[in-house]
C-alpha positions as CSV (number, residue, x, y, z in Angstrom):
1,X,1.5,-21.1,-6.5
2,X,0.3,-22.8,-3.4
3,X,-3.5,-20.9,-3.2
4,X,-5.6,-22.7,-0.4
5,X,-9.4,-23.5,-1.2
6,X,-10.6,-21.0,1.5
7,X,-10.5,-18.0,0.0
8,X,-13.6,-17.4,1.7
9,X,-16.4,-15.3,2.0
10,X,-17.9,-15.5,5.4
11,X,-20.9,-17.2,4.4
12,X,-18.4,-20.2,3.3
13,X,-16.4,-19.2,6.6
14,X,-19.5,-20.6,8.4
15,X,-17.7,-23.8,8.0
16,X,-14.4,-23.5,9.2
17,X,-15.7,-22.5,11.7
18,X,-17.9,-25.5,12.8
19,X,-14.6,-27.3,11.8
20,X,-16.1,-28.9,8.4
21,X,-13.8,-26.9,6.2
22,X,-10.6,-27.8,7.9
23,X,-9.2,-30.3,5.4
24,X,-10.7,-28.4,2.7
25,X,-8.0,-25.5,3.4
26,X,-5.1,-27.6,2.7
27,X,-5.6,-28.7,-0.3
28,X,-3.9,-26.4,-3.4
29,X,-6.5,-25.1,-6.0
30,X,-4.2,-22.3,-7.4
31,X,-1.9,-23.5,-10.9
32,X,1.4,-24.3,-11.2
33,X,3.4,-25.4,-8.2
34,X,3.7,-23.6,-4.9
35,X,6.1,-20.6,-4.6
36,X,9.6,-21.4,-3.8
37,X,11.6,-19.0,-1.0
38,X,14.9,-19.3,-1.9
39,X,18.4,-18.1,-1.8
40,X,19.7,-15.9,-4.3
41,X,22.2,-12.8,-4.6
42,X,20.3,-10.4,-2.5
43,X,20.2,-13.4,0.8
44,X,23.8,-12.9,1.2
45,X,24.7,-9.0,1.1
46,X,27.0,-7.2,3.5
47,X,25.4,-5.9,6.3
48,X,25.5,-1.9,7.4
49,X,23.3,1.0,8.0
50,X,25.3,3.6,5.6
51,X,27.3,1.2,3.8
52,X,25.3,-2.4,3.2
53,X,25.8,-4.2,0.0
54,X,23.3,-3.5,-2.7
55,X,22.0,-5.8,-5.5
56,X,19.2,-4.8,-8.3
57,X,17.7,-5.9,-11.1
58,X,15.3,-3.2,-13.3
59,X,15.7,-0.9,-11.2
60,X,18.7,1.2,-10.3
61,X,19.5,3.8,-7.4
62,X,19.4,7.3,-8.6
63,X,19.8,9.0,-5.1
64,X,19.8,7.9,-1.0
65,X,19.3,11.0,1.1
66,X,20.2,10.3,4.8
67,X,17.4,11.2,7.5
68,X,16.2,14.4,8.2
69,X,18.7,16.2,11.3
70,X,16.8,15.4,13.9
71,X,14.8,12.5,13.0
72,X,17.8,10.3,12.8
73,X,18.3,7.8,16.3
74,X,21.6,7.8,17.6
75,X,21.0,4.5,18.8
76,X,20.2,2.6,15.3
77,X,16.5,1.9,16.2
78,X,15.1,-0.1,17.8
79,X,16.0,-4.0,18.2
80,X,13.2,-6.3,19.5
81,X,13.9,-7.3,22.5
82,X,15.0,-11.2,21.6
83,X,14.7,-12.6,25.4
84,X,12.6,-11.8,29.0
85,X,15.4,-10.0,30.4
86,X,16.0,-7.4,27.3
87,X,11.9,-7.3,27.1
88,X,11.9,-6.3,31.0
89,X,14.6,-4.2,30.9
90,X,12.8,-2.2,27.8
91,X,9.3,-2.2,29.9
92,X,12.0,-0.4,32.4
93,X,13.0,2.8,29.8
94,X,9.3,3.4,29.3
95,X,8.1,3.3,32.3
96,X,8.6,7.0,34.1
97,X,9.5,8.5,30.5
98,X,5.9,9.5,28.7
99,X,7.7,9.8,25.1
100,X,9.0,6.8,25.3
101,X,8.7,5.3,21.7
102,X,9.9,1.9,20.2
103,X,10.4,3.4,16.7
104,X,10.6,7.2,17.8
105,X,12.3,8.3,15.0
106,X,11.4,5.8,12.4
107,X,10.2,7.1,8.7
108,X,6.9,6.3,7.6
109,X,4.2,6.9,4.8
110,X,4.8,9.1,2.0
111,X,2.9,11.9,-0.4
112,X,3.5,14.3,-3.0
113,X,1.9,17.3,-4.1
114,X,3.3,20.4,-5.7
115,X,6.7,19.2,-6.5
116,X,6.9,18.3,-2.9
117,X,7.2,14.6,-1.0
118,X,6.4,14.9,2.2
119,X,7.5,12.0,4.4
120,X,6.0,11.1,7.5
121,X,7.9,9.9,10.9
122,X,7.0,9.1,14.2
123,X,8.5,12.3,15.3
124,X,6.5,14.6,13.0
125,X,7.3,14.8,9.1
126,X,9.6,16.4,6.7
127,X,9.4,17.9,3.1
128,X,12.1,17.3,0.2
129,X,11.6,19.8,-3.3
130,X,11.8,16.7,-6.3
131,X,10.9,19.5,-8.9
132,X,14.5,19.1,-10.0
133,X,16.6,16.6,-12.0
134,X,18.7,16.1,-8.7
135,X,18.4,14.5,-5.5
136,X,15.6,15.7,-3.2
137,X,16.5,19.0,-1.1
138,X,15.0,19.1,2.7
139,X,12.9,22.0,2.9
140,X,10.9,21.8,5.6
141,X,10.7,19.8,9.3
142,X,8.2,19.9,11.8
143,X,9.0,17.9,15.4
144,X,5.3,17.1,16.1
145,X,5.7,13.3,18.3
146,X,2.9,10.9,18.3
147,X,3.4,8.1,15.7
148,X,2.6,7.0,13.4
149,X,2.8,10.4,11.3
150,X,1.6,9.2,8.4
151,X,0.8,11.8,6.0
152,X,-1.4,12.6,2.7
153,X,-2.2,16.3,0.8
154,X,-4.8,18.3,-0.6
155,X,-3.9,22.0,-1.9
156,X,-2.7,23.7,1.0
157,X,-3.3,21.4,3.8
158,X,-1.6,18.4,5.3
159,X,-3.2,15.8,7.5
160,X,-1.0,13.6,9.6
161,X,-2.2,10.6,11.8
162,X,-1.4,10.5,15.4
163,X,-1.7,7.4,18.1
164,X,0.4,6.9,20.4
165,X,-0.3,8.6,24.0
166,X,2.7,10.8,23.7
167,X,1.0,12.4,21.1
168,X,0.4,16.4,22.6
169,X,-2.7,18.8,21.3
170,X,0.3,22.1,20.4
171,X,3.6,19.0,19.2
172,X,5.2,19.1,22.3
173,X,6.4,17.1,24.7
174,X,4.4,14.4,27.2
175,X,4.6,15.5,30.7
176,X,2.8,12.6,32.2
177,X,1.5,9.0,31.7
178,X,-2.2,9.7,33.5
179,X,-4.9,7.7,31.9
180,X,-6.6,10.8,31.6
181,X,-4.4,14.3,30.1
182,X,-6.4,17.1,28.5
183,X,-4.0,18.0,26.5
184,X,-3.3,14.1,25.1
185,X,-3.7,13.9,21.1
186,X,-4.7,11.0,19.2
187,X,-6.6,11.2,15.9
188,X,-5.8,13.9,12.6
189,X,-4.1,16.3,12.7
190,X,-4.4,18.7,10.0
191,X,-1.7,21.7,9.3
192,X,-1.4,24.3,6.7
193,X,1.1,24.3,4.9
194,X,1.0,27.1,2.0
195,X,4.1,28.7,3.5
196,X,6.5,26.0,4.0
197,X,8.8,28.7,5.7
198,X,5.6,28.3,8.4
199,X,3.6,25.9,8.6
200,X,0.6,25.5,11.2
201,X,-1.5,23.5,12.9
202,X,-5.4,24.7,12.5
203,X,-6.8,21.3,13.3
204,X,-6.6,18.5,16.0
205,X,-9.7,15.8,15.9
206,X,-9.8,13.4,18.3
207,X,-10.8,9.8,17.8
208,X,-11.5,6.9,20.3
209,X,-8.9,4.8,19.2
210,X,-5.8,7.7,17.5
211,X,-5.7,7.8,13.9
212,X,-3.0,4.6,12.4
213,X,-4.0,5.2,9.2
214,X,-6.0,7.6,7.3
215,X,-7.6,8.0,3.5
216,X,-8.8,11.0,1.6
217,X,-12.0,11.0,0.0
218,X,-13.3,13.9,-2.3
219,X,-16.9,14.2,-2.2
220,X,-18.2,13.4,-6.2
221,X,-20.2,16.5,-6.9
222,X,-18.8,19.1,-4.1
223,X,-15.5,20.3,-4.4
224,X,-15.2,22.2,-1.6
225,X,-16.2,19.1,0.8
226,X,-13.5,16.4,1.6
227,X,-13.8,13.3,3.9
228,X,-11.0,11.4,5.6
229,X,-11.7,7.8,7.1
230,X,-9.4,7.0,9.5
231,X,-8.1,3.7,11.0
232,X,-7.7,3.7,14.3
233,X,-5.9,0.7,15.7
234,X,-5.0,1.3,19.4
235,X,-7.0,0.4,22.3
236,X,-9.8,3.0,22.5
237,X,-9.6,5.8,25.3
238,X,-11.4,6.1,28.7
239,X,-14.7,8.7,28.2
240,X,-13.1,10.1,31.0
241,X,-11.1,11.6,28.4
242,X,-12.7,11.6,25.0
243,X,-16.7,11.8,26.0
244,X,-17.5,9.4,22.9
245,X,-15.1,7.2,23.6
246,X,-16.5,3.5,25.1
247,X,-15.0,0.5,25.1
248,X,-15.9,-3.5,25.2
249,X,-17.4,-6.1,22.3
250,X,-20.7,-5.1,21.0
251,X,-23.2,-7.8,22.5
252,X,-22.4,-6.3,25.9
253,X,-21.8,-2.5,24.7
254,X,-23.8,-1.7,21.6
255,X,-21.8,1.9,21.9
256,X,-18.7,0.6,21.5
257,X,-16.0,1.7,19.8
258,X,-14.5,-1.0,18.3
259,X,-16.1,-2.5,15.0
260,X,-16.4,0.8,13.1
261,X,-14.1,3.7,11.1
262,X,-14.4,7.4,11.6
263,X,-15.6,9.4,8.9
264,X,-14.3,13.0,9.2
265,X,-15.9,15.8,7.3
266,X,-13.8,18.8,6.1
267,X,-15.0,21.6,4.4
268,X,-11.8,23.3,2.7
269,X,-12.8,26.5,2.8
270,X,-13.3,25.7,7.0
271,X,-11.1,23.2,7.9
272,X,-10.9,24.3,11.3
273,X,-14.0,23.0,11.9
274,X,-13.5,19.5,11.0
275,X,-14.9,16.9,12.7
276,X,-16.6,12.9,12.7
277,X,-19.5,12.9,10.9
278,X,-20.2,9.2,11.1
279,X,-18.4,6.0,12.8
280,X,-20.1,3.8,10.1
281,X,-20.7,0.2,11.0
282,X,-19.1,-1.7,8.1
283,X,-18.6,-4.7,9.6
284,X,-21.9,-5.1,10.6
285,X,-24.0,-9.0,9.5
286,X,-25.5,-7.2,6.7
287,X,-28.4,-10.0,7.7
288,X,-29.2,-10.2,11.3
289,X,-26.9,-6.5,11.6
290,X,-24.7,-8.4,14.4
291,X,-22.0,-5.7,14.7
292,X,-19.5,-8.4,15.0
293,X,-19.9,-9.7,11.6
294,X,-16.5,-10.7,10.5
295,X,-14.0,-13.3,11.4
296,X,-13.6,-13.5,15.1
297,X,-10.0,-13.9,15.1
298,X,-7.8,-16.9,15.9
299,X,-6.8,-20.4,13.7
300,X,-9.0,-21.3,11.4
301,X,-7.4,-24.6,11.4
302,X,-4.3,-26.6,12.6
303,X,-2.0,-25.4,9.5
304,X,-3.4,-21.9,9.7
305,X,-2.4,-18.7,10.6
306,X,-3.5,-17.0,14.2
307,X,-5.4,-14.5,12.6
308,X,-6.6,-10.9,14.0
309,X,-10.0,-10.2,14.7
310,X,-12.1,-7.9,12.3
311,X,-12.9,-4.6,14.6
312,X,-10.6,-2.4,12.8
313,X,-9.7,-1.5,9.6
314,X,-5.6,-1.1,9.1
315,X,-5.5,0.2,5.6
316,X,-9.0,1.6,3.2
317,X,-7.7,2.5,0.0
318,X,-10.4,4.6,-2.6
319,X,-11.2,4.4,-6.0
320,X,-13.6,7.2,-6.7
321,X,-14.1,6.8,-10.1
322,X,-15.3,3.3,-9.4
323,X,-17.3,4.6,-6.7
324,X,-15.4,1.8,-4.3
325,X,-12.8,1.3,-1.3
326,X,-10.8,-1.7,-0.2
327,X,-10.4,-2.2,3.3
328,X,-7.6,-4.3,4.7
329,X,-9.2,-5.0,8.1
330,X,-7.4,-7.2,10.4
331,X,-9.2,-10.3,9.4
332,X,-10.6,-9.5,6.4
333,X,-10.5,-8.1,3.0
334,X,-13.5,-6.4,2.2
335,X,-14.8,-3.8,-0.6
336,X,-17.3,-1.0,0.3
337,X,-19.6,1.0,-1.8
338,X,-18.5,5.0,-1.3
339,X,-20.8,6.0,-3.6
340,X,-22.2,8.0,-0.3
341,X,-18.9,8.6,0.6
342,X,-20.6,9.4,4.3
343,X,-22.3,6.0,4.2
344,X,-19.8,3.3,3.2
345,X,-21.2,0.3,2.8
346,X,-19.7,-3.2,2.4
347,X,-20.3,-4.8,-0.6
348,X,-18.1,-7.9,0.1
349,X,-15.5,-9.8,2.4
350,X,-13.2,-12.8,2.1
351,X,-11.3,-14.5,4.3
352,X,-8.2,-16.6,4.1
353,X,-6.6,-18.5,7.1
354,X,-3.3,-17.3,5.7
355,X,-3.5,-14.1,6.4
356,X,-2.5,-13.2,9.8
357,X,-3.1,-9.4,9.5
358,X,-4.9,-8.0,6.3
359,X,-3.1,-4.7,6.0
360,X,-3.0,-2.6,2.7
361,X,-4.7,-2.6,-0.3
362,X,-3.8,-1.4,-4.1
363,X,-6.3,-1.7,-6.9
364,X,-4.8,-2.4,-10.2
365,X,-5.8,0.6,-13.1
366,X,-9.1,-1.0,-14.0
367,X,-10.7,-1.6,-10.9
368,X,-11.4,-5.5,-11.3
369,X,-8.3,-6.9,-8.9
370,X,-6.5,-5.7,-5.6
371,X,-3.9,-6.3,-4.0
372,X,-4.2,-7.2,0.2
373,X,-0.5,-7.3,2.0
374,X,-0.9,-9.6,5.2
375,X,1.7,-8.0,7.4
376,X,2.2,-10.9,9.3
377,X,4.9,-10.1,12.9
378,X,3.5,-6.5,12.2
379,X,6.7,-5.8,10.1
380,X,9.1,-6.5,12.9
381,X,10.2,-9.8,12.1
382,X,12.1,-11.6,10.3
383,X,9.2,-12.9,7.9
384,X,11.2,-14.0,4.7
385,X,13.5,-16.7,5.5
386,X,13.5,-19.7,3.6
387,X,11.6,-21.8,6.0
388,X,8.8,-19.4,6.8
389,X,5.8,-20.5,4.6
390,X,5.4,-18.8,1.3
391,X,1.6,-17.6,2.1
392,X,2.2,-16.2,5.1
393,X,3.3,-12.5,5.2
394,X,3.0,-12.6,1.3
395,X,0.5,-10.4,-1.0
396,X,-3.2,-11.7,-1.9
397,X,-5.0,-11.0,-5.5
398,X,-8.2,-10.9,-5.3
399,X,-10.3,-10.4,-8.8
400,X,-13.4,-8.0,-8.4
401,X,-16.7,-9.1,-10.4
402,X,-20.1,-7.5,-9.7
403,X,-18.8,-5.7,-6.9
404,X,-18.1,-8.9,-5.0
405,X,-14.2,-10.0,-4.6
406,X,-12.6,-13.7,-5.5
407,X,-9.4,-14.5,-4.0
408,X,-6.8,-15.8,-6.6
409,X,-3.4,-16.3,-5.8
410,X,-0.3,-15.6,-3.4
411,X,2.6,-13.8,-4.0
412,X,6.1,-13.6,-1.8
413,X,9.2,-11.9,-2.1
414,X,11.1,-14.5,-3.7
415,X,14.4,-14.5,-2.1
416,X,15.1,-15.4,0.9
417,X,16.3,-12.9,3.3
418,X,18.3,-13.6,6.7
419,X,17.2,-13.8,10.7
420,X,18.5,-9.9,11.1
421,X,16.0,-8.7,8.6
422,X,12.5,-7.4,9.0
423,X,10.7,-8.6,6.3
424,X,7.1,-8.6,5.1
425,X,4.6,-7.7,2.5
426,X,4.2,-4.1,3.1
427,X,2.9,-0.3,1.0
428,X,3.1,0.2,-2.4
429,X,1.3,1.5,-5.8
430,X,0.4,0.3,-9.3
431,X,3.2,1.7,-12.3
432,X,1.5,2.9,-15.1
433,X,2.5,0.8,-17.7
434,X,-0.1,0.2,-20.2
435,X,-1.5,-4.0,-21.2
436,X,0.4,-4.7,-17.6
437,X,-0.4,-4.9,-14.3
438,X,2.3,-4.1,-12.1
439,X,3.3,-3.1,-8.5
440,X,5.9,-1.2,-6.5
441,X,6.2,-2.5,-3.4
442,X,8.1,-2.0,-0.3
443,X,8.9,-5.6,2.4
444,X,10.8,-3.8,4.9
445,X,14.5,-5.0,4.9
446,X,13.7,-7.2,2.0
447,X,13.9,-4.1,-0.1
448,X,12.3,-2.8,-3.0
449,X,10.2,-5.4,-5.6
450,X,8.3,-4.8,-8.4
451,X,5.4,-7.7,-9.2
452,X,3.0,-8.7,-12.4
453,X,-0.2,-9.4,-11.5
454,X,-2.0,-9.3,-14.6
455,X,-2.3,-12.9,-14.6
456,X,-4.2,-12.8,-11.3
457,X,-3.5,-16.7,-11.0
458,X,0.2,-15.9,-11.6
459,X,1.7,-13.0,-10.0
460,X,5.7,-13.2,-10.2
461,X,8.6,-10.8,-9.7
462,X,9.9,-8.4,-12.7
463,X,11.9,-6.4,-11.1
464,X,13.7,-5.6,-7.5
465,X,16.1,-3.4,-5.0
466,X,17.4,-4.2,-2.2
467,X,20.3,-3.8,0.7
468,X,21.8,-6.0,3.3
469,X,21.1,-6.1,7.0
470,X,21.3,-2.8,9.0
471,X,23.6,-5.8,11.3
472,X,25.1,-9.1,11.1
473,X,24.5,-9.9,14.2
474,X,21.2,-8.6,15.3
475,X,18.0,-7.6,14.0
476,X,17.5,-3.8,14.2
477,X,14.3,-2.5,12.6
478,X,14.7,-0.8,9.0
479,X,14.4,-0.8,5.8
480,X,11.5,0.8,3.0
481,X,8.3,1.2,4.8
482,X,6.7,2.2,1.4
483,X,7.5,2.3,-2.3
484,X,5.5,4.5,-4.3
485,X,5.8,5.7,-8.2
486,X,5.6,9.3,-8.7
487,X,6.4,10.9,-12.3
488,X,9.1,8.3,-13.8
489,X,10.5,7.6,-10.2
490,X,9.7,5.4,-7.3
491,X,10.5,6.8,-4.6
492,X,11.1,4.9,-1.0
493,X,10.9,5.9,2.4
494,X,13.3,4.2,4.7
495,X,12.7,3.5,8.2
496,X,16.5,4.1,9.6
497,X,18.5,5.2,6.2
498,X,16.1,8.3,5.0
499,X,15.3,8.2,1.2
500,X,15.6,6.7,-1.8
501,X,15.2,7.0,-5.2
502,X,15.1,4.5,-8.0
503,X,14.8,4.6,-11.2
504,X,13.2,1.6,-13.8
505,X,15.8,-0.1,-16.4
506,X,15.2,-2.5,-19.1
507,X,15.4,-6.4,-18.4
508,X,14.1,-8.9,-20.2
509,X,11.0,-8.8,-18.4
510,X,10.5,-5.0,-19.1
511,X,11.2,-2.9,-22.3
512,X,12.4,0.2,-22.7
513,X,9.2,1.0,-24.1
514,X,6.7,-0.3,-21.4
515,X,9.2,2.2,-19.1
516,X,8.8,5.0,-21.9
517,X,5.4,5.0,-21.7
518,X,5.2,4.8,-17.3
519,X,7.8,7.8,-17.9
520,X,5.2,9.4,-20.0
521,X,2.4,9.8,-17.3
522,X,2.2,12.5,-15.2
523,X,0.5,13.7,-11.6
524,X,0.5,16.9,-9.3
525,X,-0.5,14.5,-6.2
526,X,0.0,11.1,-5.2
527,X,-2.0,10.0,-1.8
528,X,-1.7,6.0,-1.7
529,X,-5.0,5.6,-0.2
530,X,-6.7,7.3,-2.7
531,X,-6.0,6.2,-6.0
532,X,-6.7,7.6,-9.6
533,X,-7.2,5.9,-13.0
534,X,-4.6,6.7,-14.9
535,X,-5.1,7.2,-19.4
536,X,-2.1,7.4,-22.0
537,X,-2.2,9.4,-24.6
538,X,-1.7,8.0,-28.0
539,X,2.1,7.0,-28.3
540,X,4.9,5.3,-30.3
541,X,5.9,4.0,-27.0
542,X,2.3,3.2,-25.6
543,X,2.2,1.1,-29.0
544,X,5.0,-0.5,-28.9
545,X,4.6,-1.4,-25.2
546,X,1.8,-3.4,-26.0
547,X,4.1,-4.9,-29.0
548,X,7.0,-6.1,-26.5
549,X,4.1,-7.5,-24.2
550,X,2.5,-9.5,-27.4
551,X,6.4,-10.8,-28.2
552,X,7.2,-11.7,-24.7
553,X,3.9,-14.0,-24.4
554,X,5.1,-15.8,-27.5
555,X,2.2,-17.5,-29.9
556,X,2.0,-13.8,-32.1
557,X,2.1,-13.5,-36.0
558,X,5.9,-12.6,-36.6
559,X,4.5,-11.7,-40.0
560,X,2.1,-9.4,-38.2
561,X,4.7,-8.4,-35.4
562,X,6.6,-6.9,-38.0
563,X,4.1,-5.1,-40.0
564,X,3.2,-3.4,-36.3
565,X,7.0,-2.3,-35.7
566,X,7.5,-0.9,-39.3
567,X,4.2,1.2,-38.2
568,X,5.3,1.8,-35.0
569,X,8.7,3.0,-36.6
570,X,7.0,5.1,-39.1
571,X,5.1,7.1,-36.5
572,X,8.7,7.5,-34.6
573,X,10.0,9.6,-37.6
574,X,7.1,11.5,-37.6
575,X,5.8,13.1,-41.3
576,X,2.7,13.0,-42.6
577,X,0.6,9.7,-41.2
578,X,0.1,6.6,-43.2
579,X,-4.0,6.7,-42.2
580,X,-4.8,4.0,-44.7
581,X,-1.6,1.7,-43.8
582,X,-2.8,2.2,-39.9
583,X,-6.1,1.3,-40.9
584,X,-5.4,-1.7,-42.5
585,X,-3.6,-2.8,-39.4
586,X,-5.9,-2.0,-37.1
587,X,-7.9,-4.3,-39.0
588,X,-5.7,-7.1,-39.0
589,X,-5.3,-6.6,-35.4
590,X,-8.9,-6.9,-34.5
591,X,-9.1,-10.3,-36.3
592,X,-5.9,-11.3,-34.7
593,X,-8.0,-10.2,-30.9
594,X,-10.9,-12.2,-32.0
595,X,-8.4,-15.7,-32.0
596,X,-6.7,-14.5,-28.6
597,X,-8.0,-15.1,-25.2
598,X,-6.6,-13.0,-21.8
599,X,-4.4,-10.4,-21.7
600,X,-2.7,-10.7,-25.3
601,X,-6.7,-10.4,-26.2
602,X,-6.9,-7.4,-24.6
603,X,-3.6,-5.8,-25.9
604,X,-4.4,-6.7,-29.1
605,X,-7.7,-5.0,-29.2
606,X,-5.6,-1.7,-27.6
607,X,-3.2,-1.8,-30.1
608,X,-6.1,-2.3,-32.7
609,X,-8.0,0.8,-30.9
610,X,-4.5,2.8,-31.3
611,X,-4.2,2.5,-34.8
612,X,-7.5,2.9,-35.4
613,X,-7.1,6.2,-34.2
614,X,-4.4,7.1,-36.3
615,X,-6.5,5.9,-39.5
616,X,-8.8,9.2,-38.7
């Protein structure tokens, strides 16, 4: 794993930038040997929107539901333009045509509540019933155009982000391309939707800069208070049109509104009246308070990436029981204190000159490593060849001690994908499978891929899905935009095919058990941005999860293996337990746990705990 030294802080940043720590990047820290990029059985699949060739491995298709009527484009999608004459002639559509949209009727994020997915889509969003053993049923649409329309839940209401200038106050149509429209739309939009036979729009809050992104936050002692931050990404509007609205870098407007996040306050039992409580400075030089505190943007050095500057924040996904956040922002990775969740405040930062565009973050069940996905072409290129570099556009894991984070290692999608395929780290979520840490994850038209990061050093692939090109011939925009795991099912939103579902099966890199046990754990919600710790309750399969796991890193008793399977076995049959047999083993595990080091430490001990528990 090729893991450059500058997995920086900005106080080590300091010199890059004076040029010092230019060599320094180059050189590999990180063990083993650099990631490969290579060709393998999914490089060379038959192209086709409905009809590409599949390959798999751990995971199987269960169900593909074809878009939403309309929210499919007749046209394919889009297709970057790939010379000055197609990028003119594109310049020429929009211009005159105020809902003009690149990806108009692309899918996009993704969350579940009630036996409900709702998928989000630059038109508006749609809901699909999963309560069932079938595929998802459409039962609800709402054409509300704006982009990006991604989506998250709480009880009754929906919130959907809006930024594009097409985006209308009442869903409709543009009518005009002024600067300035009163009835122009860019920030949350929130609906109720406790009749899906009719669901309504009872909020619109504006923001300077639309709303990419957004993140749920409950308040930790009052329920009946919720914040959202949102990300806005787009260049901010005129005050001519939204009165808080300047623009500019801070040193010549301190007001700007660049450099900062909006924190929206609702109170559910008035979420009409929602509205930005705070634009929070978290960028800020927590030492002189410089606004611009953060990388500046540009190449760090020769090799490097050109890297986004840090006034925005793309993803900020919450832990509340940790009482943090990690923000992908641009150019930076950084974790904030929500203990106030009105006050974020940043706790740390790092910096890498590989990452072109720091844009998601997933924290594994513990809270001590994250995930950041550098979306590097901003997911409409063809980013997983075999000659593109395999830091760039790749995954980040970064371990978390005293609040303060550690880069560690890269990770890629490991097989090469062809010129007509978008490809790049992009959204996913942890799987709860206990002793592991492992992630869904979506790369576009690289498909589906599951990784183990619980070596932080070592991340590597378990487990993958994925189609061939939506053309041969030409790159057209597609493929799963996220990945999420929801009840025994990951489920993927495609940008141009609709919906997928996927289901986990054993490989030699995951047992039936480990699956048994993910299968086991249950939610009413998922929001991605706002993630939950996740407990299993005592199990034959929990147990003999962390048995597989102990087998699979070789260097474990076989005397004691099997003594842990007969028990393990024992407890299948059910009957009265064998308390004093469990206890003997929990004792024998705990001595084994005091000889290991790492993860087999770690299981060990939870196996231990396990049957410790059954000794009562």
């Amino acid at each position: 794993m090729n893991v450059r030294n500058t997995l920086l802080s900005t106080v080590a940043l300091v010199g890059v930038l004076l040029g010092a720590g230019a060599a320094a990047a180059q050189q590999s820290t990180g063990p083993g040997e650099a990631q490969v990029i290579q060709a393998d059985g999914r490089s060379t699949l038959s192209p086709g929107l409905a009809d590409a060739g599949q390959a798999a491995s751990g995971l199987a298709l269960e169900h593909a539901v074809g878009m939403a009527p309309g929210f499919a484009d007749p046209d394919i999608g889009f297709s970057p333009p790939t010379s000055r004459e197609e990028g003119e002639a594109m310049m020429a559509r929009a211009r005159g045509n105020p809902n003009f949209s690149p990806l108009g009727m692309a899918n996009t994020d993704m969350a579940v509540s009630n036996g409900k997915l709702f998928v989000g889509n630059f038109n508006g969003f749609n809901a699909y019933d999963i309560s069932g053993d079938g595929a998802p049923q459409l039962v609800m649409s709402v054409v509300c155009p704006g982009g990006q329309g991604d989506v998250s839940v709480h009880g009754d209401l929906l919130f959907m982000s809006v930024e594009e200038n097409r985006g209308r106050l009442h869903c409709g149509a543009a009518t005009t391309e002024d600067d300035v429209a009163a009835q122009r739309f860019r920030g949350v939009r929130i609906f109720d939707i406790s009749d899906l036979n009719a669901p309504r729009q009872i909020a619109a809050v504006q923001t300077c800069r639309g709303s990419h992104t957004h993140t749920l936050v409950p308040h930790p002692t009052d329920a009946n208070i919720l914040y959202i931050y949102n990300s806005g990404t787009a260049d901010v509007r005129g005050a001519a049109e939204l009165a808080i609205c300047t623009d500019g870098q801070p040193d010549q407007n301190p007001e700007t509104a660049l450099f900062s996040i909006d924190v929206i306050k609702v109170e559910l039992d008035r979420p009409q009246d929602a509205a930005i409580v705070n634009r929070p400075r978290i960028f800020a030089d927590s030492q002189t308070g410089r606004v611009a505190g953060l990388w500046r943007g540009g190449r760090a050095g020769i090799a490097s990436q050109n890297t986004a500057q840090t006034n925005q924040c793309h993803d900020i996904t919450v832990f509340p029981e940790i009482g943090l956040a990690a923000g992908a922002c641009s150019g930076n990775g950084i974790l904030l204190d929500i203990s106030d969740p009105e006050n974020p405040r940043r706790t740390s930062d790092i910096f890498d000159p590989d990452m072109a565009y720091w844009h998601s973050a997933t924290f594994n069940n513990t809270g001590d490593k994250v995930v950041f996905t550098d979306e590097w072409g901003g997911g409409i290129g063809a980013r997983c060849q075999a000659t593109n570099p395999a830091t760039w556009g790749a995954n980040m894991v970064a371990t978390i001690e005293n609040r303060t984070l550690a880069g560690k290692s890269f990770h890629k999608l490991p097989s090469a994908q062809g010129a007509t395929e978008n490809c790049v780290a992009h959204n996913g979520m942890v799987i709860p499978v206990p002793g592991r840490d492992l992630m869904v994850q979506a790369w576009y038209q690289g498909g589906v891929s599951i990784m183990d990061f619980t070596d932080p050093a070592r991340p590597v692939e378990i487990a993958f899905f994925d189609r061939g090109p939506i053309d041969a011939e030409r790159l057209y925009v597609g493929g799963s935009w996220s990945a999420y795991w929801f009840n025994g099912r990951v489920y993927s939103s495609e940008i141009a095919r609709g919906l997928d579902v996927l289901r986990l099966v054993p490989n030699e890199l995951l047992s039936a058990a480990e699956i048994a046990a993910a299968e086991a754990v249950t939610a009413e919600t998922i929001n991605p941005q706002t993630q939950t710790r996740v407990a299993w309750a005592d199990s034959p399969d929990v147990a003999n999860a962390y048995l597989d796991q102990l087998n699979r890193a070789g260097g474990f008793d076989a005397a004691l293996a099997g003594q842990v399977q007969a028990g393990i076995d024992q407890w299948r049959r059910g009957g009265r337990a064998d308390r004093r047999g469990a206890a003997a083993l929990a004792q024998a595990l705990d001595a084994a746990a005091g000889k290991a080091t790492g993860p087999s430490a770690a299981r060990l001990k939870a196996l231990a705990a396990l049957f410790g528990r059954r000794a009562v």
